[in-house]
C-alpha positions, -999 to 999 in steps of 0.1 A, spaced: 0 0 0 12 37 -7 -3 68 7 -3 101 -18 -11 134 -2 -22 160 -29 -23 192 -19 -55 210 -25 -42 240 -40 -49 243 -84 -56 218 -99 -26 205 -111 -17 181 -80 -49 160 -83 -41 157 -122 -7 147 -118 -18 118 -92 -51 107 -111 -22 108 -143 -1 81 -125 -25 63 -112 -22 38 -139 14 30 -135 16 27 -95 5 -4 -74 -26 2 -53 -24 39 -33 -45 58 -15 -55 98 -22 -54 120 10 -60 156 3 -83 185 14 -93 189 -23 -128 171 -33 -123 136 -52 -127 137 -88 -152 122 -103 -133 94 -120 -115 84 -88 -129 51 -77 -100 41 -50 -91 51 -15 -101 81 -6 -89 102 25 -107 137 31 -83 159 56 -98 190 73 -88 226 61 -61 239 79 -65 274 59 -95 293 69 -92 306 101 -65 335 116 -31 324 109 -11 325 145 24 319 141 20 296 109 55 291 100 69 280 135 94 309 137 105 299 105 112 262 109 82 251 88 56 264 64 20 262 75 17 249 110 -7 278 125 -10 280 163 -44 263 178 -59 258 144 -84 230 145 -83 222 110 -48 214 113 -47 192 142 -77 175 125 -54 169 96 -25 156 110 -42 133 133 -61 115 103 -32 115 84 -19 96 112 -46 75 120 -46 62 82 -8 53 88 -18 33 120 -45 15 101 -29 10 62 9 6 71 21 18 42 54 11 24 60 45 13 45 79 12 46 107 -22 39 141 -10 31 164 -39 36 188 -19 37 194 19 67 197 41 46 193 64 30 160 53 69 150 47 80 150 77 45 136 96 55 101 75 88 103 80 84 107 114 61 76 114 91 59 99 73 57 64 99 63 34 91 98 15 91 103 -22 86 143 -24 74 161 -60 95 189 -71 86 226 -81 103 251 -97 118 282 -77 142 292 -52 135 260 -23 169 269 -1 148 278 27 151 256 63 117 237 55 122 230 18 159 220 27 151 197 54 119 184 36 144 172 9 168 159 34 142 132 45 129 123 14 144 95 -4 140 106 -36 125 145 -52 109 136 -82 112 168 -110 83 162 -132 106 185 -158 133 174 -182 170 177 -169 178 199 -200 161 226 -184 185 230 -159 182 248 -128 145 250 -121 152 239 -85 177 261 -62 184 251 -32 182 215 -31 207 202 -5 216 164 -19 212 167 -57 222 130 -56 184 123 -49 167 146 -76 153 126 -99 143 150 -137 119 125 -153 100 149 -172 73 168 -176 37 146 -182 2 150 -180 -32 130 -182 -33 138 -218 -1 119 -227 -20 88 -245 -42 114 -268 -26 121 -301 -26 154 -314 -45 166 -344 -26 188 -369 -30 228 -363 -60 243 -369 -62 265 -405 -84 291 -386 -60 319 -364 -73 307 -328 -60 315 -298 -67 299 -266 -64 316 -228 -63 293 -205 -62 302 -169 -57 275 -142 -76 276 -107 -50 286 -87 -56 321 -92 -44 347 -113 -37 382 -119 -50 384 -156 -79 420 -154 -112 410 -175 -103 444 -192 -67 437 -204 -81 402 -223 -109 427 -237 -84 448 -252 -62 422 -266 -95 408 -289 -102 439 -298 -67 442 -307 -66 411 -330 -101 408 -346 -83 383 -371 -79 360 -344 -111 341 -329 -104 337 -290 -115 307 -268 -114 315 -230 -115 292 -200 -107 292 -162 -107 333 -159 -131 325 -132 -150 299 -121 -183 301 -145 -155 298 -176 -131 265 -159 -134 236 -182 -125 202 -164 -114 185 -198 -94 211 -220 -77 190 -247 -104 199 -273 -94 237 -266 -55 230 -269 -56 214 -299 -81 234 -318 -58 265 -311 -30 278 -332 -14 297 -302 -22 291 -265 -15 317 -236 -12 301 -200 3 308 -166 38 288 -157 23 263 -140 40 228 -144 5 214 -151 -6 238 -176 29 235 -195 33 199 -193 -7 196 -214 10 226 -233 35 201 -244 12 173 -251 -7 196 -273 25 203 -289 11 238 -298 30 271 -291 26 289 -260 25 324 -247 37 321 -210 24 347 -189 39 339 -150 13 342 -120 27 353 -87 36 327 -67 56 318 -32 89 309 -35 94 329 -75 79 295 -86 62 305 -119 86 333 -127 116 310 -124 101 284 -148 94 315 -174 129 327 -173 144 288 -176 117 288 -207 126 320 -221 166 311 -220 179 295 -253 151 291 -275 147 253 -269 111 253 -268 84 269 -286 74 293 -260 70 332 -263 75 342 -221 70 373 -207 69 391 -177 32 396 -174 -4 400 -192 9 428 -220 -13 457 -223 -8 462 -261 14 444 -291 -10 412 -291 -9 411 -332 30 407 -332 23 386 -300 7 361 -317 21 363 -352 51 354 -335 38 324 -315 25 311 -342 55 306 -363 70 286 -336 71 248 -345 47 231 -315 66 195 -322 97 213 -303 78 203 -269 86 168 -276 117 174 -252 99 190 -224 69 161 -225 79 130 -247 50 106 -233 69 84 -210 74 108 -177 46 91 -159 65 61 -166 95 70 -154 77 84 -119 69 48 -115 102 33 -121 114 59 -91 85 44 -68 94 11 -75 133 13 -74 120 31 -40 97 5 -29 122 -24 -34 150 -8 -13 
């Protein structure tokens, strides 16, 4: 048995755990998120720990969200607990809590931690990866140095980026001039206004909008990605990685995030001209027609480094090499 804690942030941690469900032995889901609708395994619902007044939360530093006399956190750590009591597990992935890390560990359950992007030498990232017996990067080692910080290299494991779109094989470009926005539900910055502007800006392009809020999310976006002849999305590794199995050219507009997550993965991407990826700093507020024009002459196939098909594979093999130890 494995435990998988998926934090309830985006939407991206539930997809990259429902995307290797396939290739792991049995596991069970614990997160605060709600259970997709095409999960039919273990399930284990953990209390917010997010929605009251913060005392204290990062332990004078030593950790990242443990806030003082919170009920939802005591909740969550004791039935995280209780579920290690009751399933024994052989090993724990945390995608992503140091929090969650250290709780197993401390249980004397081996860790397999997921990666992000971003400067991580701070005490709880550092000693989060100390534990762990392997950090999976779910992004290609040619990238280089999407992770700073990392104390023991040794265990960082690049298997590339992959997503639950991987087995869907993509159409050729569209002949229309489409552009998708796609907006994931971890929040954003994006003003209703500024995408206003940029259609009226480009009237020759047709425009197909999801996730700017919560009336416009679309659970299954692979229609969207494919059916567009430039796509502009945060720097989330989700978003990217069904980017990449879309093999269409992206517009990478970074969201804020802790740690310079999504700005440090649109500088990497902006460096060298090895994908097809315009970055920028943020939403622009005018030049969309050269914007796009020049998206769109970037070839989408040159994602095949960043997502080949086989990361979810090689996730596995990490599990397993993990598992036999």
């Amino acid at each position: 048995m494995i435990g998988y804690y998926a934090h309830h942030h985006g939407a991206g941690h539930l997809n990259r755990a429902m995307t290797l469900a396939p290739w792991l032995p049995e596991f069970t889901l614990l997160s605060s998120a709600a259970p997709p609708d095409s999960w039919d395994g273990d399930w284990v619902e953990l209390a917010r720990d997010d929605t009251g007044v913060a005392e204290d939360p990062t332990a004078h530093g030593l950790l990242h969200w443990v806030p003082r006399h919170d009920r939802g956190l005591s909740a969550r750590m004791a039935t995280i607990s209780a579920w290690i009591e009751r399933a024994r597990p052989e090993l724990m992935i945390v995608d992503v809590s140091v929090e969650v890390c250290l709780l197993a560990r401390l249980h004397g359950i081996p860790v397999i931690t997921v990666a992000q992007p971003g400067i991580r030498d701070d005490v709880p990232h550092s000693m989060a990866y100390r534990i762990a017996d392997r950090v999976v990067a779910p992004w290609p080692a040619s990238a280089g140095d999407l992770l700073r910080g990392i104390a023991h290299p040794d265990r960082l494991v690049h298997v590339g980026a992959f997503s639950r779109f991987d087995d869907r094989v993509p159409p050729p470009g569209p002949e229309t001039r489409t552009v998708a926005l796609l907006l994931g539900r971890g929040g954003h910055d994006v003003p209703e206004e500024a995408v206003d502007r940029a259609r009226a800006s480009t009237p020759d392009w047709e425009w197909s909008i999801a996730g700017s809020s919560a009336a416009s999310w679309v659970e299954d976006p692979w229609r969207r990605l494919v059916d567009a002849d430039v796509i502009v999305t945060h720097a989330g590794q989700n978003a990217l990685a069904e980017v990449a199995a879309a093999r269409r050219p992206v517009i990478v507009v970074p969201q804020d995030r802790p740690h310079e997550e999504q700005r440090t993965m649109a500088a990497t991407l902006r460096e060298g001209g090895r994908w097809p990826v315009v970055s920028l700093d943020g939403f622009p507020t005018h030049g969309w027609p050269a914007l796009l024009d020049l998206a769109s002459g970037l070839d989408g196939e040159r994602w095949k480094d960043w997502n080949d098909g086989e990361g979810a594979r090689r996730f596995a093999h990490v599990v397993y090499e993990v598992l036999r130890r």
